[in-house]
N, C-alpha and C positions, 0 to 999 in steps of 0.2 A: 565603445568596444564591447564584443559579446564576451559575455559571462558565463561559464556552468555552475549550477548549484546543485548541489548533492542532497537530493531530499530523503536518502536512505541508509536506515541504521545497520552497522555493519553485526553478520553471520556470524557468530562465535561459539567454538565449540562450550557446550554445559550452560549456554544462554538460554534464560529463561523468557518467551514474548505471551505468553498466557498462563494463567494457571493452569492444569491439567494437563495441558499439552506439552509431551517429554521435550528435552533438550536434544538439540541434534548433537552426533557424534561426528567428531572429523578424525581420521587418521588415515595412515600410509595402507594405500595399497601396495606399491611399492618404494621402498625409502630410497633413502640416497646411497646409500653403503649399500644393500642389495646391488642395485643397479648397475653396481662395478663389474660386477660377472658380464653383462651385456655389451657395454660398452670400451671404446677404447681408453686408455689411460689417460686420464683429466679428464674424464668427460662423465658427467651424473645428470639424472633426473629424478625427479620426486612423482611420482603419480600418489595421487591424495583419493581417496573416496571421503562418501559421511552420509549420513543415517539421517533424514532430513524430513520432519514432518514440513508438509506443505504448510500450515500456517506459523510461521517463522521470520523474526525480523521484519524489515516490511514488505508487503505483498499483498499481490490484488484478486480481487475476487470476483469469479465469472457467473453467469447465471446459472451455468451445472453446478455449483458449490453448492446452491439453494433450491433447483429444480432440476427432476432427472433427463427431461428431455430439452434444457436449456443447453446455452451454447458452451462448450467447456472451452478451454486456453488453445486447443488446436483451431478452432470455427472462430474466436475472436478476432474481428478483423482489427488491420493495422490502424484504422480509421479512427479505431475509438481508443485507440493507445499508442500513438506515436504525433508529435508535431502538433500538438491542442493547442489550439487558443484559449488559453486561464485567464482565469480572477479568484481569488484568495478572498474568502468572507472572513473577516477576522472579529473575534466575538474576546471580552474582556476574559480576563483569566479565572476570574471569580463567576465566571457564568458555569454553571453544568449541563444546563437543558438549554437548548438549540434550536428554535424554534423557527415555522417561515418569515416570521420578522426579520430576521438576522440578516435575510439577504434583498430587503426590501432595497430600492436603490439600485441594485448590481444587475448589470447585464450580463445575464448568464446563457441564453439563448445559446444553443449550437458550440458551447463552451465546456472544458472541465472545472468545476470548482471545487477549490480546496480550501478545506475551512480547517485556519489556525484558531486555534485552541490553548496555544503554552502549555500544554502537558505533556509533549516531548523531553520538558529540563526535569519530569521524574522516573525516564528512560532508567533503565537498571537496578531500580529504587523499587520497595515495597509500597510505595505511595503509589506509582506506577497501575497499581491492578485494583486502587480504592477509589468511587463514587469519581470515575472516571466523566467525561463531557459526551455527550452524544445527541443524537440528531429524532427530534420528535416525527411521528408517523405524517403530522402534518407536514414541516419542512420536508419530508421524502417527496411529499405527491404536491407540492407546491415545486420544486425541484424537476418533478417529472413532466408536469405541467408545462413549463418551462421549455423542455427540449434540453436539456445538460447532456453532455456525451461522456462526462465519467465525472465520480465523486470521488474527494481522498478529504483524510481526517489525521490530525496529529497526534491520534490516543489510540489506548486500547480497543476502543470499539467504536464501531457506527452507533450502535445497538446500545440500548440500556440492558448492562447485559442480566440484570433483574428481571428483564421482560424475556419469558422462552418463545415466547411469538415470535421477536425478531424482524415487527413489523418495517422497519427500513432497509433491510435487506430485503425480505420480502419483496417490496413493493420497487425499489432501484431495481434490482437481478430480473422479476418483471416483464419490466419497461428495456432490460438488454443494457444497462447501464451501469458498468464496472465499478466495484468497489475497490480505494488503498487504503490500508487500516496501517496506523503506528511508523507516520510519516513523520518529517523531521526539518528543522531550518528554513522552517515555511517564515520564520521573522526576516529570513534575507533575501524576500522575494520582494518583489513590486507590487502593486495590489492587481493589477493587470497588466496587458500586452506583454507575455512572454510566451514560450511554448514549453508546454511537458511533451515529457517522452517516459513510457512506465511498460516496458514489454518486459515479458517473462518466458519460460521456454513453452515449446511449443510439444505439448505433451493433448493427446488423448484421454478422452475418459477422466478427467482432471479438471478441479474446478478451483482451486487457488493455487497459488506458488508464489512467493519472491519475488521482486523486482530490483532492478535498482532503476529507482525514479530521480528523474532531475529534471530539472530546467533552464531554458538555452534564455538568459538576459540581454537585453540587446542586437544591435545591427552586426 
């Protein structure tokens, strides 16, 4: 039987996904009670707006995030973010550095890999934004080596975010290979054969936003 899995943490308003970076606002453009002027009697709608920095919850990051003449979220094709053939490196809990070891074994060729980490269970948590798991410069270019068509991660960052180089973004964004940072329920995946799907809107001049990623299990 096919399955969906929900690899994405939900938008909330005064949610925090980085430090620095403010919290979105959500509120009524127009409420429900306004909306009675427009409409006939019984009948309401909510139009909502919200204040939304693009890196928020979970979402992916395009080569303009990190180079100005890379490709931004309008120019990414569907290729490399919709219908993937995955595999899930999954690395012990007690590991923090990430290295190309990790995925010795895996066929990752022509693939998305997502590397669970268990740092999603300190989603919401001040533990959340400390000595977080992330992926060595090596694993990026052993990775790119490879032919991978997108990388996603269960934590705060790709990136040690210690290091202002940012050499794994750097070197993925690159090579044209999308980043999902602060993904989620990667424990209830298969370790391969399933497909993601992780698209985001199609915005200009734009190099991260949101997604909701999931994964389709099964025939």
């Amino acid at each position: 039987m096919k399955k969906l899995v929900d690899l994405s943490h939900s938008i909330a308003d005064g949610m925090i996904t980085y430090p620095g970076i403010p919290a979105p606002v959500i509120s009524d453009l127009l409420s429900r009670e306004a909306s009675h002027s427009h409409y006939a009697d019984g009948v309401d709608f909510c139009i909502n707006q919200i204040q939304l920095p693009a890196n928020s919850g979970t979402y992916l990051d395009t080569p303009y995030h990190r180079y100005e003449h890379g490709m931004d979220l309008a120019e990414m094709p569907l290729s490399k973010l919709a219908d993937l053939d995955t595999v899930v490196c999954r690395v012990p809990n007690t590991c923090r550095i990430v290295d190309q070891s990790a995925f010795a074994g895996l066929d990752v060729s022509g693939k998305a890999v997502l590397v669970h980490t268990g740092w999603a269970q300190h989603w919401g948590s001040d533990q959340y934004f400390v000595e977080h798991p992330y992926l060595t410069c090596a694993a990026a270019e052993y990775l790119c080596q490879q032919g991978v068509v997108l990388v996603g991660i269960d934590s705060l960052n790709i990136d040690d975010t210690n290091d202002p180089q940012r050499p794994v973004h750097s070197i993925l964004l690159a090579a044209d290979i999308p980043i999902i940072e602060h993904m989620c329920n990667l424990e209830n995946l298969p370790d391969a054969g399933f497909r993601l799907h992780a698209v985001p809107v199609k915005i200009r001049k734009f190099g991260t936003f949101p997604v909701r990623a999931y994964a389709v299990v099964g025939d």
